[in-house]
C-alpha positions in Angstrom: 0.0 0.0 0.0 1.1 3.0 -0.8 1.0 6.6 1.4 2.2 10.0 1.7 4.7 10.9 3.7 4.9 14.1 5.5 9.0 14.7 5.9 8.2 17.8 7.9 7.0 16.1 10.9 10.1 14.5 12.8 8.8 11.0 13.4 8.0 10.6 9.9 11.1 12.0 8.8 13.4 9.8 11.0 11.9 6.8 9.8 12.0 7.7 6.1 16.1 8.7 6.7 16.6 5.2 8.1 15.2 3.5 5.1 17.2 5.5 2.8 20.4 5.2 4.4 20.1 1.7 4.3 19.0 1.5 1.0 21.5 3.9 0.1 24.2 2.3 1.6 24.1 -0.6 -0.5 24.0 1.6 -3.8 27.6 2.7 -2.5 29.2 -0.6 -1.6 27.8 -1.4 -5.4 28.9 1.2 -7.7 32.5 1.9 -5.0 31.3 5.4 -4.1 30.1 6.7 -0.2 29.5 10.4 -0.7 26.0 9.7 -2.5 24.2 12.9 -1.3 21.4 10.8 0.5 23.7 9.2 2.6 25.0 12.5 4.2 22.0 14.1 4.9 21.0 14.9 8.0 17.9 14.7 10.0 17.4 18.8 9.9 17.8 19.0 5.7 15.0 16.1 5.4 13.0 18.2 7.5 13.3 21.0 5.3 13.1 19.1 2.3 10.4 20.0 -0.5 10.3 17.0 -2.4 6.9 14.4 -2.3 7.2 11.9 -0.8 5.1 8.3 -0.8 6.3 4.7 0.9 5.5 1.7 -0.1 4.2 -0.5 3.7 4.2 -3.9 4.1 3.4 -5.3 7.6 3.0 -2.1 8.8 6.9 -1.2 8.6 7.6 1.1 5.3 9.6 -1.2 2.9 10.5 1.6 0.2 9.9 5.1 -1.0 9.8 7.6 -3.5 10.3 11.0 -3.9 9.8 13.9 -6.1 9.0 16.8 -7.1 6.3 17.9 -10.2 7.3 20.9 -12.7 4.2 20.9 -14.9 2.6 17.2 -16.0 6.3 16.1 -15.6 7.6 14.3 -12.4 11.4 14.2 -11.9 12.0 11.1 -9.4 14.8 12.4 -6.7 14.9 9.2 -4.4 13.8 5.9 -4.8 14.9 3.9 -1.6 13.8 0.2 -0.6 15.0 -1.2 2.6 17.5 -4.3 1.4 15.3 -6.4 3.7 12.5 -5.7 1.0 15.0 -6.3 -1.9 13.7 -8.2 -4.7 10.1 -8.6 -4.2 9.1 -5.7 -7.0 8.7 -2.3 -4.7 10.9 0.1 -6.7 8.4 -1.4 -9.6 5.4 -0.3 -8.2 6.2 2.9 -6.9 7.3 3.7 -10.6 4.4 2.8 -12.0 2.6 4.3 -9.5 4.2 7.9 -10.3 3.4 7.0 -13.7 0.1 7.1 -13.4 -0.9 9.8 -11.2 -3.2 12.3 -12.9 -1.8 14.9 -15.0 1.5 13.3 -15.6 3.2 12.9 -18.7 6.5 12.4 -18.8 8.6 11.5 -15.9 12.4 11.7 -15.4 15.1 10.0 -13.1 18.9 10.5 -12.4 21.1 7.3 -11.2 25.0 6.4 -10.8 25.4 4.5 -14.7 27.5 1.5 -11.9 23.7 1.0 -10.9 23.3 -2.3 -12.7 19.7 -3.1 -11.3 18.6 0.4 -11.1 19.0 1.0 -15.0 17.5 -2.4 -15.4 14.7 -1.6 -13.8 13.9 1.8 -15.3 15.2 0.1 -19.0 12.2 -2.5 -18.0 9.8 0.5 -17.5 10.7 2.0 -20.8 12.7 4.7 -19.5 15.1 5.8 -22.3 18.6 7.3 -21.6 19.0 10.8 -22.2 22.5 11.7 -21.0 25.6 10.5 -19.3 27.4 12.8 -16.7 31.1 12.7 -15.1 30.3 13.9 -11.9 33.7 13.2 -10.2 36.6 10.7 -12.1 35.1 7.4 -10.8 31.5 8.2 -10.9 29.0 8.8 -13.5 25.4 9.6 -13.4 22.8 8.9 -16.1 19.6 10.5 -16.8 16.4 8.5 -17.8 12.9 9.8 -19.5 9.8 8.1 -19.7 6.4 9.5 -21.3 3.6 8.4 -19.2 
């Protein structure tokens, strides 16, 4: 089930920045890089953050998220975090299909490191195209995916 998450109230918050550094954690052990922005944040600069956010619960603990934030009828993802316990049972999946079909959405965008083997399969799978590769430092590269909804 999907819900809303409201990343201005601290409970709600703290749980949501557990998920994602432990979800986050493992996308830096895979692609070799641990100063992925979501993994520094702080409790404070979630608070503040203006992005949307919706997580996936199963047995009453939340499993994964998604956030973003909406410029017209397109939705650019910012975070999509499942907890590694949750791995493998299709969560990412459907919170991108989700997004997808929310009202008024036409395209949607996302940004991951191009090391991300089964995040690019999963967005390839969604018929996400690639858009652009970018050097952000020597050893990492990000790529940027588009989808029309």
């Amino acid at each position: 089930m999907i819900v809303r998450l409201d990343v201005s109230d601290a409970d709600t918050a703290s749980h949501v920045l557990e998920l994602q550094r432990r979800s986050y954690r493992v996308e830096a052990d895979l692609i070799g890089y641990d100063r992925i922005p979501p993994l520094m944040e702080e409790l404070d600069a979630l608070l503040a953050c203006t992005e949307e956010f919706h997580g996936w619960m199963e047995s009453g603990r939340l499993a994964g998220a998604i956030s973003f934030r909406r410029a017209g009828s397109e939705i650019d993802i910012h975070r999509m975090m499942v907890d590694p316990a949750w791995f493998r049972r299709g969560i990412a999946r459907r919170l991108v299909r989700w997004a997808s079909s929310l009202e008024g959405v036409s395209r949607l965008v996302v940004s991951t490191a191009e090391a991300n083997a089964p995040a690019r399969r999963l967005y390839e799978s969604e018929g996400f195209r690639l858009l652009e590769r970018v050097r952000v430092e020597d050893r990492l590269w990000i790529v940027r995916f588009a989808k029309d909804a």
